[in-house]
ZAZA-665771 format. One record per residue: residue number from 1; residue in three letters; x, y, z of N, C-alpha, C in turn. Coordinates in steps of 0.05 Angstrom, whole numbers, plus 5000, padded with zeros to 4 digits. Each point is the difference from the previous one (the first is absolute). Layout:
<rs>
     n   res    npx    npy    npz   capx   capy   capz    cpx    cpy    cpz
   NUM   ALA      X      Y      Z      X      Y      Z      X      Y      Z
...
</rs>
This chain:
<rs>
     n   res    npx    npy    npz   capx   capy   capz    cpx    cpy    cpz
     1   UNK   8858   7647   5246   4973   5011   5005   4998   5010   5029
     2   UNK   4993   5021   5010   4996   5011   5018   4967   5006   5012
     3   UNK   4996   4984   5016   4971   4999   5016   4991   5026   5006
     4   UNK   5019   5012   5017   4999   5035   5009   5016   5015   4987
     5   UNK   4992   5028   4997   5008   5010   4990   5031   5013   5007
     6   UNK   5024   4999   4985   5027   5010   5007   5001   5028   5020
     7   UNK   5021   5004   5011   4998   5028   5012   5010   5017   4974
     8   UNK   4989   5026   5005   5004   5023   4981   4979   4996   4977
     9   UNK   4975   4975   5008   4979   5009   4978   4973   4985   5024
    10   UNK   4974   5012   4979   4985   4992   5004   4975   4989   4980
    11   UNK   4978   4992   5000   4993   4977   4985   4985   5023   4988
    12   UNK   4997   5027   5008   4988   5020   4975   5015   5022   5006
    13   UNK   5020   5001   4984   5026   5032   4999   4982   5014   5000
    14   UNK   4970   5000   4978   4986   5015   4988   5000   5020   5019
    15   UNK   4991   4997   5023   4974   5005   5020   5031   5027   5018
    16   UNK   5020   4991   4994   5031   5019   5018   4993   5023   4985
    17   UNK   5006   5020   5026   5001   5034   4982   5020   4993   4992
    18   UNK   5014   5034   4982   5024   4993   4979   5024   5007   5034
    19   UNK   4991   5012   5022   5027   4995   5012   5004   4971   5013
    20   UNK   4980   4981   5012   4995   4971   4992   5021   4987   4990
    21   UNK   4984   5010   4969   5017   4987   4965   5031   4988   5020
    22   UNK   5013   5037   5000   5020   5011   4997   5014   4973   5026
    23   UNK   4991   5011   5018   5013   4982   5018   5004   4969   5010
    24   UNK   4972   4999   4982   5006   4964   4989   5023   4996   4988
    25   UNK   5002   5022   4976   5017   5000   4989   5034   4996   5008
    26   UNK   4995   5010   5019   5030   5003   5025   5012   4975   5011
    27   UNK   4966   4983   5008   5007   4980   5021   5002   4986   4980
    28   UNK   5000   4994   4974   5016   4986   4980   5024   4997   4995
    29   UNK   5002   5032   5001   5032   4999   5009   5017   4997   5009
    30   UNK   4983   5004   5026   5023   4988   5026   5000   4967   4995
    31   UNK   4984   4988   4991   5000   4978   4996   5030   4989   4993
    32   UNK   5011   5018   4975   5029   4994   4983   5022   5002   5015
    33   UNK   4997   5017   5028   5022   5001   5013   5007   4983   5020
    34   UNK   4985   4973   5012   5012   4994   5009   5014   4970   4990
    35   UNK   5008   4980   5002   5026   5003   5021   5020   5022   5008
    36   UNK   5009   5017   4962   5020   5013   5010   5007   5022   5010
    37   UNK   4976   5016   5013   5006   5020   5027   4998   4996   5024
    38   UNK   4998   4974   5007   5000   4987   5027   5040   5013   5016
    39   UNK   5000   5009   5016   4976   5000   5028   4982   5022   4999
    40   UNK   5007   5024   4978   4976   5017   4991   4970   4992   5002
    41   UNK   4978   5018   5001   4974   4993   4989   4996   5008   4977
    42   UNK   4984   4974   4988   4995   5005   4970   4976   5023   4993
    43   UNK   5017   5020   4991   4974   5013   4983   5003   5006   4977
    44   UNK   4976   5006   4998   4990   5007   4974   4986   5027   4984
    45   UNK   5011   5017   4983   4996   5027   5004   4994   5006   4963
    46   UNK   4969   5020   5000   5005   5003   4970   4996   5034   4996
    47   UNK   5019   5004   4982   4993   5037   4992   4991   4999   4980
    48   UNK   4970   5017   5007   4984   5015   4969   5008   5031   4996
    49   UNK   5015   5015   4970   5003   5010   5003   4981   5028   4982
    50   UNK   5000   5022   5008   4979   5014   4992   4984   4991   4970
    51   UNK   5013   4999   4991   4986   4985   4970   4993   4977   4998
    52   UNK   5004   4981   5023   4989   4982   5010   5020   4971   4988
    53   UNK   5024   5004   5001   5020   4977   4989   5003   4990   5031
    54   UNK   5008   4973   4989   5005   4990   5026   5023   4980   5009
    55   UNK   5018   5005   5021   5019   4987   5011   5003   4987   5024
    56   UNK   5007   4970   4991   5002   4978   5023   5026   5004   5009
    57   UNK   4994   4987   5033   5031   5001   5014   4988   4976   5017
    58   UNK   5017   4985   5006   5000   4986   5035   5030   4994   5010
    59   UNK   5000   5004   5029   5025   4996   5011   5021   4974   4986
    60   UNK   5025   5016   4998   5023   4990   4990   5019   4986   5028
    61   UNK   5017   4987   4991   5018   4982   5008   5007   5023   5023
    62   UNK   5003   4979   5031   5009   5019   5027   5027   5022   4994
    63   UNK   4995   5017   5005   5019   5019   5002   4996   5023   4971
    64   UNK   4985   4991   4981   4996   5013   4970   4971   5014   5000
    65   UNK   4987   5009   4979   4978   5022   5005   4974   4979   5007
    66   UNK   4984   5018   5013   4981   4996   5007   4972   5013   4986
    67   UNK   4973   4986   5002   4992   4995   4973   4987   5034   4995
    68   UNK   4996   5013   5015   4988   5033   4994   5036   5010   4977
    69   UNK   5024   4996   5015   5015   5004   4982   5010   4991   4966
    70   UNK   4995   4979   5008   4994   4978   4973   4978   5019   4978
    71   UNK   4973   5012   5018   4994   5010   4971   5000   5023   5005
    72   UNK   5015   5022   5011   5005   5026   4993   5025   4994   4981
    73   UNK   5017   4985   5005   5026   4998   4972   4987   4997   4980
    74   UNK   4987   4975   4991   4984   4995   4988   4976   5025   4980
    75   UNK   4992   5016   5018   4988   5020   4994   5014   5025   4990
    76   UNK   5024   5011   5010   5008   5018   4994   4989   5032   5013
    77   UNK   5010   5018   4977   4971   5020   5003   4983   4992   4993
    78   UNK   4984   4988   4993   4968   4982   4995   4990   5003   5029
    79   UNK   5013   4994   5032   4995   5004   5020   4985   5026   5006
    80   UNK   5015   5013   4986   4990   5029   5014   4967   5002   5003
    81   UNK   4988   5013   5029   4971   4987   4984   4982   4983   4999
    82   UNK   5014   4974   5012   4993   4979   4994   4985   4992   5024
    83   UNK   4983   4973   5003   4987   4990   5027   5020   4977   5003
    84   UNK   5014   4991   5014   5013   4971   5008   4982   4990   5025
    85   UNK   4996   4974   4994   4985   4979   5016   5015   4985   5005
    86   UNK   5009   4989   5035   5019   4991   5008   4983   4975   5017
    87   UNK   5006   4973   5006   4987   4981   5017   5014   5009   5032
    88   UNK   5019   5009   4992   5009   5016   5036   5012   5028   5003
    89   UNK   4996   5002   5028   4999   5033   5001   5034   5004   4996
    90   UNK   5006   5021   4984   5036   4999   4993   5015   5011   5021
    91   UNK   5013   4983   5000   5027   5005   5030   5007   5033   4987
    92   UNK   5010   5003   5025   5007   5040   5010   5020   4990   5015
    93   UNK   5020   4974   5001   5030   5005   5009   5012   4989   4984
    94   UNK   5036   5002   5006   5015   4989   4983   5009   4974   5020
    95   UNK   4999   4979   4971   5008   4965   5011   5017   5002   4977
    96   UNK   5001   4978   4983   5020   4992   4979   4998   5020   4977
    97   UNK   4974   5010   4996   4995   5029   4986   4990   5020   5011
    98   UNK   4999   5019   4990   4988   5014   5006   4970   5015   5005
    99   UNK   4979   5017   5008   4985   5002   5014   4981   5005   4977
   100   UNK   4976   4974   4987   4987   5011   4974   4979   5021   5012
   101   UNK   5004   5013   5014   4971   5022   5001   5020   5026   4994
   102   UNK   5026   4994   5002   5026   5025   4990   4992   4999   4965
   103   UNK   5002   4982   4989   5002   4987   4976   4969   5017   4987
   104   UNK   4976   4995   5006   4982   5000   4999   4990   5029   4995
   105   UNK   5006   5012   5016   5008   5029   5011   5009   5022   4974
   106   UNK   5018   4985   5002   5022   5016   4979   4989   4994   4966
   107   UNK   4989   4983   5000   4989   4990   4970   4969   5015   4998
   108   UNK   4995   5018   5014   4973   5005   5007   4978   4985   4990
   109   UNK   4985   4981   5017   4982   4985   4997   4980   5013   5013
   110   UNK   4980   5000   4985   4972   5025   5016   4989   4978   5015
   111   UNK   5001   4971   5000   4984   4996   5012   5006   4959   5010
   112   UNK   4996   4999   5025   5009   4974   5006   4987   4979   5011
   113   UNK   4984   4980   4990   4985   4987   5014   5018   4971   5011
   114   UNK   4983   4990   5026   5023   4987   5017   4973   4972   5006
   115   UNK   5013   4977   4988   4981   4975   5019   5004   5008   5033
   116   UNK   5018   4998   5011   4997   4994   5027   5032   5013   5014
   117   UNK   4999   5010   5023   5018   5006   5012   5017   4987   5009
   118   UNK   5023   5002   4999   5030   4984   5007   4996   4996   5027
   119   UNK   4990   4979   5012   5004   4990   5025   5028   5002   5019
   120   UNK   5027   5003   4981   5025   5006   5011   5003   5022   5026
   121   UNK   5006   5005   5014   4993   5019   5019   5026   5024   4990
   122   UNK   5020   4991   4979   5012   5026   4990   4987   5013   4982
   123   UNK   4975   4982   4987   4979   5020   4978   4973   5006   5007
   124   UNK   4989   4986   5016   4970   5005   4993   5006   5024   5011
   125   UNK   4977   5012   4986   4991   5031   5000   5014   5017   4982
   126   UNK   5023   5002   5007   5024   5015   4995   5006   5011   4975
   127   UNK   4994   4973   4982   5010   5004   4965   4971   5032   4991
   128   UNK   4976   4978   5010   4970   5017   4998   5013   5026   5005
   129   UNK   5004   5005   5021   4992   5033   5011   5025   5016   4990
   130   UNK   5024   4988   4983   5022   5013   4987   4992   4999   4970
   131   UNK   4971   4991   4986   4997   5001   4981   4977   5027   5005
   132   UNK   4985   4999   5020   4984   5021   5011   5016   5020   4992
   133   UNK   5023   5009   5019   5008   5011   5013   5006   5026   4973
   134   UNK   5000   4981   4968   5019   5014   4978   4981   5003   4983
   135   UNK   4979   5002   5015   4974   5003   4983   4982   4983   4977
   136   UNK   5015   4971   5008   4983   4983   4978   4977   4989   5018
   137   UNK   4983   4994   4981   4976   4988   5007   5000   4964   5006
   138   UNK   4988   4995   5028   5008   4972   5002   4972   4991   5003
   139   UNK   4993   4972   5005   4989   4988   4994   5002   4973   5015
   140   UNK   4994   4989   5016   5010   4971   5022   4975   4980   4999
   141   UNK   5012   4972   5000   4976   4978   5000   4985   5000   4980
   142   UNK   5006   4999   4974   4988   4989   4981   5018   4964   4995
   143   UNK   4978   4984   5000   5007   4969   4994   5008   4995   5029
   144   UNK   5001   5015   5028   5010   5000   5016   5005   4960   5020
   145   UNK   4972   4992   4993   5005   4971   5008   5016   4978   4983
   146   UNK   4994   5004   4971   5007   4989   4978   5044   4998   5001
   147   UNK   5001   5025   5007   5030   5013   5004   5011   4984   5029
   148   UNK   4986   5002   5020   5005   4990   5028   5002   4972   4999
   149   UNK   4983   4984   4985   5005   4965   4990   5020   5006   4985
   150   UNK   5013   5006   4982   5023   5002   4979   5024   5002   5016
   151   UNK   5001   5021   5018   5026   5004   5022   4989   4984   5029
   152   UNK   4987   4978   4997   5005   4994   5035   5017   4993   5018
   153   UNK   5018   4987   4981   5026   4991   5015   5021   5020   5009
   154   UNK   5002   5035   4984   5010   5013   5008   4981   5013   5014
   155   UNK   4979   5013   5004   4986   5012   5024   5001   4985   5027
   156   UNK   4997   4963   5002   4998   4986   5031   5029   5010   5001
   157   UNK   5029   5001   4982   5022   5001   5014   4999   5028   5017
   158   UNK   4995   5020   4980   5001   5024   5009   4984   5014   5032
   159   UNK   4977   4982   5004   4981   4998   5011   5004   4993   5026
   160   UNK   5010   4964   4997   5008   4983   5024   5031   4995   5005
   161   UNK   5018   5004   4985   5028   4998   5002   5009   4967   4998
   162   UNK   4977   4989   4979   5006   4978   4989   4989   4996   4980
   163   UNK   5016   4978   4983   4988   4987   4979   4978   4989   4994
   164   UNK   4985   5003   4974   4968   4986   5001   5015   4975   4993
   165   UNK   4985   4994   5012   5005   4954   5001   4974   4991   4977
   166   UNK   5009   4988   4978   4980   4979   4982   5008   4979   5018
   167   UNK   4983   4977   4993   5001   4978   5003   4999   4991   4979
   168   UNK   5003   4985   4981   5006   4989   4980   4994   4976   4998
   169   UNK   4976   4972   4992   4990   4981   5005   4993   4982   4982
   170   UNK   5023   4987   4991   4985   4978   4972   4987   4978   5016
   171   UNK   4976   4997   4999   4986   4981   5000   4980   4984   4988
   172   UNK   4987   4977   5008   4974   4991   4991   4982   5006   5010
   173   UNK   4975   4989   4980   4971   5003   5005   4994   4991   5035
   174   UNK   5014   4990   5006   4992   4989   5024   5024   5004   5020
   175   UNK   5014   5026   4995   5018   5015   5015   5023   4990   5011
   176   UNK   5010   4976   4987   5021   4987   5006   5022   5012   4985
   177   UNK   5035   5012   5004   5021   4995   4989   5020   4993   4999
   178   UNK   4987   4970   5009   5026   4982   4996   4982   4976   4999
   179   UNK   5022   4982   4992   4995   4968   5007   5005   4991   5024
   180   UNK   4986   4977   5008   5010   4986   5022   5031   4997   5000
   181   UNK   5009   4995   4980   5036   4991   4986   5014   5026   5010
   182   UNK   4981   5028   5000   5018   5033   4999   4998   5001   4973
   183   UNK   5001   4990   4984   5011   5015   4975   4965   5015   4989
   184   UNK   5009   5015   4986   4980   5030   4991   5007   5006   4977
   185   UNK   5021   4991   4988   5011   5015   4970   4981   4986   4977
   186   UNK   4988   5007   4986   4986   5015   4999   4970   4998   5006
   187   UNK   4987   5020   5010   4971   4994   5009   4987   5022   4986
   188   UNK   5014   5026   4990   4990   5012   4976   5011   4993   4971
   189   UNK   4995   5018   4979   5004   5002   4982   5026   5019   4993
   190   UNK   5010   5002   4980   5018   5024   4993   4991   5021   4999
   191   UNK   4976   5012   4990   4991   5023   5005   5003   5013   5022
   192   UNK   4984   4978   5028   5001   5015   5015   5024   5004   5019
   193   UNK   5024   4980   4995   5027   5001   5010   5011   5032   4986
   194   UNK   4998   5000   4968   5010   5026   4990   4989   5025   5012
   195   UNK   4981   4998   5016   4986   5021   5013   5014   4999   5032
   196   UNK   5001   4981   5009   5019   4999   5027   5029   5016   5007
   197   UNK   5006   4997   4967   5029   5000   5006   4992   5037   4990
   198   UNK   4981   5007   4989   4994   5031   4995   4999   5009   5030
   199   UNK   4992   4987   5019   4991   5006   5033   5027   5002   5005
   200   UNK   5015   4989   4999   5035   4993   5005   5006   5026   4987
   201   UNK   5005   5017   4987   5014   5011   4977   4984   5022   5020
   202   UNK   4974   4998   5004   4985   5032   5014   5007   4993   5035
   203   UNK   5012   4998   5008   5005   4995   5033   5032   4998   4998
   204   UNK   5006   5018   5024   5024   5002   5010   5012   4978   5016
   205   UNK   4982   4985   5014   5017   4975   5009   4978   4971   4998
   206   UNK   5010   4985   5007   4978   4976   4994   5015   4984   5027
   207   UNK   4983   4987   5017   4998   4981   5022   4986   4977   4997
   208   UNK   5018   4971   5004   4983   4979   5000   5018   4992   5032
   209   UNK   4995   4980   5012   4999   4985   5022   5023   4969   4995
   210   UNK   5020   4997   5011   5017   4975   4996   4993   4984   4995
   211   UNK   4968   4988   5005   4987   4983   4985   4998   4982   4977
   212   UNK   4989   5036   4987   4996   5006   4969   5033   4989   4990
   213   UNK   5021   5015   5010   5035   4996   4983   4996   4977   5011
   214   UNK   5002   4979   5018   4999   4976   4998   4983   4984   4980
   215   UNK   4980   5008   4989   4988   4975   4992   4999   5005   4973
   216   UNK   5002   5032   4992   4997   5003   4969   5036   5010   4992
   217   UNK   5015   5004   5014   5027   5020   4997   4991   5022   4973
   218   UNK   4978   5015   5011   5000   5020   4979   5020   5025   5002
   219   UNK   5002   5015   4974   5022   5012   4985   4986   5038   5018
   220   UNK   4980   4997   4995   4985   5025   5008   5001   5024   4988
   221   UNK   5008   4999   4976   5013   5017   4979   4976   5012   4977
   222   UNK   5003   5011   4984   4982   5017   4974   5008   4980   4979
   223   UNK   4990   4985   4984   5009   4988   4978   4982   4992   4984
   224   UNK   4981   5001   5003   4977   5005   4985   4983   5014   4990
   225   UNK   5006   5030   5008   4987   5016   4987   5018   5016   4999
   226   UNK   4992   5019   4972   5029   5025   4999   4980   5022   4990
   227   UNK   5016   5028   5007   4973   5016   4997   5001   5007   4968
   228   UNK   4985   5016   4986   4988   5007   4970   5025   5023   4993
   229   UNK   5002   5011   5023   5024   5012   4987   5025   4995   4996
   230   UNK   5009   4984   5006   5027   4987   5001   5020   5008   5023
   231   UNK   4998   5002   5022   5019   5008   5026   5018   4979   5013
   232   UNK   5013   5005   4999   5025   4970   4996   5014   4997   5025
   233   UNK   4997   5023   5016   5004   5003   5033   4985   4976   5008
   234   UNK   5014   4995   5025   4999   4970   5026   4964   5010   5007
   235   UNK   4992   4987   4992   4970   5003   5007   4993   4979   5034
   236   UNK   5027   4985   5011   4989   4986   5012   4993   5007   5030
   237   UNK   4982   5002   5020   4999   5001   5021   5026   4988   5019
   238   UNK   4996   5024   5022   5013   4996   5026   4993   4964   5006
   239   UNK   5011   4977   5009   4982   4976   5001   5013   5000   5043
   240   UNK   4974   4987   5007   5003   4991   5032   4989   4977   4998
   241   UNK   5015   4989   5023   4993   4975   5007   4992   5000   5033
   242   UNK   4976   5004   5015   5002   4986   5019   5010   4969   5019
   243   UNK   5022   5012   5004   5012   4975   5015   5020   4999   4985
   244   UNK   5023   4970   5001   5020   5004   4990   5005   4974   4976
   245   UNK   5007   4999   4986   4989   4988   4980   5041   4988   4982
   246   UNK   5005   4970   4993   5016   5004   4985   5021   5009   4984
   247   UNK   5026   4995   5008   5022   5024   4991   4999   4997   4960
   248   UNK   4983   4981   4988   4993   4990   4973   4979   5006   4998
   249   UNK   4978   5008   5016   4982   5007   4985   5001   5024   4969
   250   UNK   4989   4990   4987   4987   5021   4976   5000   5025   5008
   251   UNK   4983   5012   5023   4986   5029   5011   5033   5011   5000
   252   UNK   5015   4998   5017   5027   5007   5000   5012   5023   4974
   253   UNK   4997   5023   5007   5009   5014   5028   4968   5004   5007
   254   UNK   4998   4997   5023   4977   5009   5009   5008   5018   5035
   255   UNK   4976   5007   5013   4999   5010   5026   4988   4975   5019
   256   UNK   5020   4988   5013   4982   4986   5020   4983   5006   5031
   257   UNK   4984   5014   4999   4986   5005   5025   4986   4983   5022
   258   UNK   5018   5001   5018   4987   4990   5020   4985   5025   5034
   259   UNK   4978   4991   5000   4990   5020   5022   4965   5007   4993
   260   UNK   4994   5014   5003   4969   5022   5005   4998   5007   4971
   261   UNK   4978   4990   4990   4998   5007   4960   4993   5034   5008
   262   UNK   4988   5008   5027   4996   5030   5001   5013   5006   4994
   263   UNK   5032   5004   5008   5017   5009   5009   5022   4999   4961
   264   UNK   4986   4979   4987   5012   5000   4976   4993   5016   4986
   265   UNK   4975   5010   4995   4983   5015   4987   5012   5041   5004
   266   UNK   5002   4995   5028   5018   5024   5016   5027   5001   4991
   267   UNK   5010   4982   4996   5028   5004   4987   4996   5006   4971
   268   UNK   4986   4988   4984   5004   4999   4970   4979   5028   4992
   269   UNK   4988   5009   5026   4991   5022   4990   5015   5026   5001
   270   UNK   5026   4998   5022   5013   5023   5004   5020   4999   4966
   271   UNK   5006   4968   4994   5014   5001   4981   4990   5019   4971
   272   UNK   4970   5009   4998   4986   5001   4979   4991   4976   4988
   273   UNK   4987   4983   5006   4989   4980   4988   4971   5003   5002
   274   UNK   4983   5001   4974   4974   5015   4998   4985   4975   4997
   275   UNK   5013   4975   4990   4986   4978   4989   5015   4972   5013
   276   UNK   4978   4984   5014   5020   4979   5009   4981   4975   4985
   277   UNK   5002   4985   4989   4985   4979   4989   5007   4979   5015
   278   UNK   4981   4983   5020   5005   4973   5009   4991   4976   4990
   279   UNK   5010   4980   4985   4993   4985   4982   5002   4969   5011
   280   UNK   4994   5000   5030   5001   4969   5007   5010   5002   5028
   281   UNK   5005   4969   5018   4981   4988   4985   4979   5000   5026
   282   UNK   4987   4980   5007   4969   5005   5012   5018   5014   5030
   283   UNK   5012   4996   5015   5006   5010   5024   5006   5031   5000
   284   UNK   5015   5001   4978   4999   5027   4996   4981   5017   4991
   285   UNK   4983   4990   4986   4980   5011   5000   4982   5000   5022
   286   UNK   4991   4984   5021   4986   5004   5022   5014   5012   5014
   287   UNK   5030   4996   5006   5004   5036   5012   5001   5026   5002
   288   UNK   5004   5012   4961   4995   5020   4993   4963   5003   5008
   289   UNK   4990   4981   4982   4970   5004   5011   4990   5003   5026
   290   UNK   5005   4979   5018   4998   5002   5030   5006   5034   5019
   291   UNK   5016   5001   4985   5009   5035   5018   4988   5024   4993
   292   UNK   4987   4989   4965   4982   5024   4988   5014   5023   4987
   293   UNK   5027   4983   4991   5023   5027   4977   4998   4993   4973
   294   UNK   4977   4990   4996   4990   4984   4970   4985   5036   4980
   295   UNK   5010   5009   4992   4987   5018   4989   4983   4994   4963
   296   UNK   5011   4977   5000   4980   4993   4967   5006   4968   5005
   297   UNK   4986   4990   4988   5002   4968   4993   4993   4988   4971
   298   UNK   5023   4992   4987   4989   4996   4977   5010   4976   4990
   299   UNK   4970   4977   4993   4991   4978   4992   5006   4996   4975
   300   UNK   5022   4985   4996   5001   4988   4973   4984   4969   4996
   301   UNK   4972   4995   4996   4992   4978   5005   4995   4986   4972
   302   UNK   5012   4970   5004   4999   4982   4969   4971   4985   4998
   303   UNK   5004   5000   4984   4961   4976   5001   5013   4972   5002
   304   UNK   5007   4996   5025   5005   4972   5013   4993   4996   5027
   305   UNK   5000   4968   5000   4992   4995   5026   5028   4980   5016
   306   UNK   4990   5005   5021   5020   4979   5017   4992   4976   5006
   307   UNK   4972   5015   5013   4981   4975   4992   5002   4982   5025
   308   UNK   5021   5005   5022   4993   4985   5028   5015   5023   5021
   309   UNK   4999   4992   5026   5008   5009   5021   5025   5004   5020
   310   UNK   5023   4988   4971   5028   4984   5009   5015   5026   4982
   311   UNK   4993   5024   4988   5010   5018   4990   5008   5021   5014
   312   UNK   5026   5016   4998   5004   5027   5006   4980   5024   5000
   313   UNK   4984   5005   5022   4980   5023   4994   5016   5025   5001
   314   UNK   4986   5025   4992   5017   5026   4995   5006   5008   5035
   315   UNK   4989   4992   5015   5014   5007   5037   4993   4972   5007
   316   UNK   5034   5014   5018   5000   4977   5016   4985   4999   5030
   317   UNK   4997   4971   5005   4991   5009   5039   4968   5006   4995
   318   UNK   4994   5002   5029   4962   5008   4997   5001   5028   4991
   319   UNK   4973   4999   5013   4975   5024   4987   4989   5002   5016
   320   UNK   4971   5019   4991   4975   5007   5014   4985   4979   5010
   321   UNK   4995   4999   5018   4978   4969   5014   4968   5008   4976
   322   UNK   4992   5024   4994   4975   5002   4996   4999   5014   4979
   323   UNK   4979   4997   4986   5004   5025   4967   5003   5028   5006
   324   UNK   4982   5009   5020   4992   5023   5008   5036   5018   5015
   325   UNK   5019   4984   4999   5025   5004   5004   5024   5001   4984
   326   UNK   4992   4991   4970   5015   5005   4982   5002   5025   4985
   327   UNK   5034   4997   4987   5002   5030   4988   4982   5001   4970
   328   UNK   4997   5021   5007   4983   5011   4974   5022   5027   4977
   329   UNK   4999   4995   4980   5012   5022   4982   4983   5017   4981
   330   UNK   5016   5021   4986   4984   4996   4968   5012   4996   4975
   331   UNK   4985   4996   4980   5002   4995   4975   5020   5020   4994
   332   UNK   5019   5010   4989   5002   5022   4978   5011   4993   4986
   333   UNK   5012   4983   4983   5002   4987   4972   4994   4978   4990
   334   UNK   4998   4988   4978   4997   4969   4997   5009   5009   4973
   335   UNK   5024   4985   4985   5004   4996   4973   5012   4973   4991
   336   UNK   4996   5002   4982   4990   4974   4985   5041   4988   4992
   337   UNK   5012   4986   5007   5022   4992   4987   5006   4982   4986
   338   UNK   4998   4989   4977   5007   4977   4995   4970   4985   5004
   339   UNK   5009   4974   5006   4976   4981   5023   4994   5013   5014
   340   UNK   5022   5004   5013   5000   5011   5032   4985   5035   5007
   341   UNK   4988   5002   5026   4990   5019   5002   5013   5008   5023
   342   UNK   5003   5033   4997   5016   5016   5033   4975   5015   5007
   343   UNK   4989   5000   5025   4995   5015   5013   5009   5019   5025
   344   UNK   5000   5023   5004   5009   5015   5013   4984   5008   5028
   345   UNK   5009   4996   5014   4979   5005   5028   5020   5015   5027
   346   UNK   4982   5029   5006   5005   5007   5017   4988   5000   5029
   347   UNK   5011   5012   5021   4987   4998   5020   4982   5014   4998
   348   UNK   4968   4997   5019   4970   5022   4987   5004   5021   5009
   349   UNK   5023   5009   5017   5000   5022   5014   5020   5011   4981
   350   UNK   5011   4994   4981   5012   5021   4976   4994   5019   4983
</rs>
């Protein structure tokens, strides 16, 4: 059950014009592509064609078509003619393929509507004014915020030259995750673990703190959720460990980092890493938090209590002396898992 509504809909489609529809329609799509066009951005692209048939695409596995191409094959001559609605503006250079506004071009599409511009500094603009340029009709920023939540982790990379950082947080009603003992296994349910390990499967690396491999020796791996389509490729994240941790630990092979988490974020962003998930444990979390490289935070909370003062709270170390000094976020998801409920909270300035 979902409290808020999913991205790529809203609680009355009714009320969407049909280019709306269309590009709801898209961010559905892009939905299907990821894990497996990572380090790609997932989009999502649909062609209506003059008689009004219609063809889905979203980005394919790195290095294979991309999703405007996906449904011009798809389409054929049916293209000719046609409107394609794309969640991003189409690259105009050659990477692992080639340039879909060439593609586009040549299939004559009269007409191209675009969620939002490629933040990449080798496309924005570029793809637009080469679809201009051939005389199709364009169209920019339809679903444009809707599209910008869907890709955030590739716009902050593109943007800041790092990875968006989740935080990742099983806890209780009373914001403890752990026991006095350390142990935490389990404080949710399976639902919302099978949803964790979906966070794992959508992020390029995952960071916990020597701590965490000391007291849980977790594996840090995908094994609980597999996607609908069947993709049998290593779904598992890059894994780090701040500090140095056990030549037996589980995490193994991992990256051991020691130094400036800035300075990590700067590395793993030159690497292409769009998604870093940090999943423990409280120190690390009040340092990512403390420095303010927290770009989402999301609450997996159980309906339990701890029930005293001798528990692991989600940070470690003080705080604000006064209310009027504490951080404030916002809401933007809450769904229902299992028992367990996730909420999603960004900073208010997002």
């Amino acid at each position: 059950m979902t409290l808020t509504p999913p991205l790529g809909t809203t609680m009355d489609e009714k009320k969407l014009t049909l280019e709306e529809q269309m590009m709801a329609r898209a961010i559905e799509n892009a939905e299907k592509a990821r894990p497996r066009c990572m380090p790609n951005p997932w989009v999502g692209a649909v062609l209506v064609s003059p008689n009004g048939q219609i063809f889905d695409g979203f980005t394919q596995e790195f290095g294979r078509g991309h999703a405007e191409t996906v449904c011009l094959d798809e389409a054929g001559q049916k293209a000719q003619g046609a409107t394609l609605y794309v969640t991003l503006e189409p690259c105009s250079h050659i990477g692992k393929t080639g340039p879909c506004v060439e593609r586009i071009i040549e299939n004559q599409i009269s007409r191209v509507v675009i969620g939002m511009k490629d933040p990449d500094s080798q496309v924005y603009g570029e793809g637009i004014k080469s679809l201009q340029n051939a005389g199709i009709e364009v169209v920019v920023g339809v679903l444009e915020g809707r599209i910008a939540q869907q890709l955030a982790p590739y716009v902050h990379h593109r943007t800041t030259g790092r990875p968006y950082v989740i935080l990742k947080i099983a806890t209780t009603l009373d914001g403890k995750i752990a026991a006095p003992d350390g142990s935490s296994q389990w404080i949710t349910g399976p639902e919302a673990r099978r949803e964790g390990h979906r966070l794992r499967a959508f992020s390029d690396a995952i960071c916990v703190g020597k701590g965490t491999v000391i007291s849980d020796n977790p594996q840090l791996t995908v094994r609980d959720w597999k996607p609908t389509d069947g993709i049998k490729e290593n779904l598992d994240p890059k894994r780090i460990v701040l500090g140095t941790v056990p030549p037996e630990a589980a995490i193994h092979p991992c990256y051991e980092f020691k130094g400036d988490i800035t300075n990590l974020l700067s590395e793993l962003g030159d690497e292409g890493v769009l998604q870093l998930l940090v999943e423990g444990g409280a120190s690390t979390y009040k340092a990512f938090h403390d420095l303010g490289l927290v770009n989402e935070y999301q609450l997996f909370l159980a309906p339990a209590f701890m029930a005293g003062n001798d528990g692991v709270g989600i940070f470690a170390g003080g705080g604000p002396h006064t209310i009027s000094e504490i951080w404030r976020g916002r809401i933007q998801e809450v769904v229902e898992l299992g028992k367990d409920i996730k909420v999603t909270v960004v900073p208010e300035d997002n």
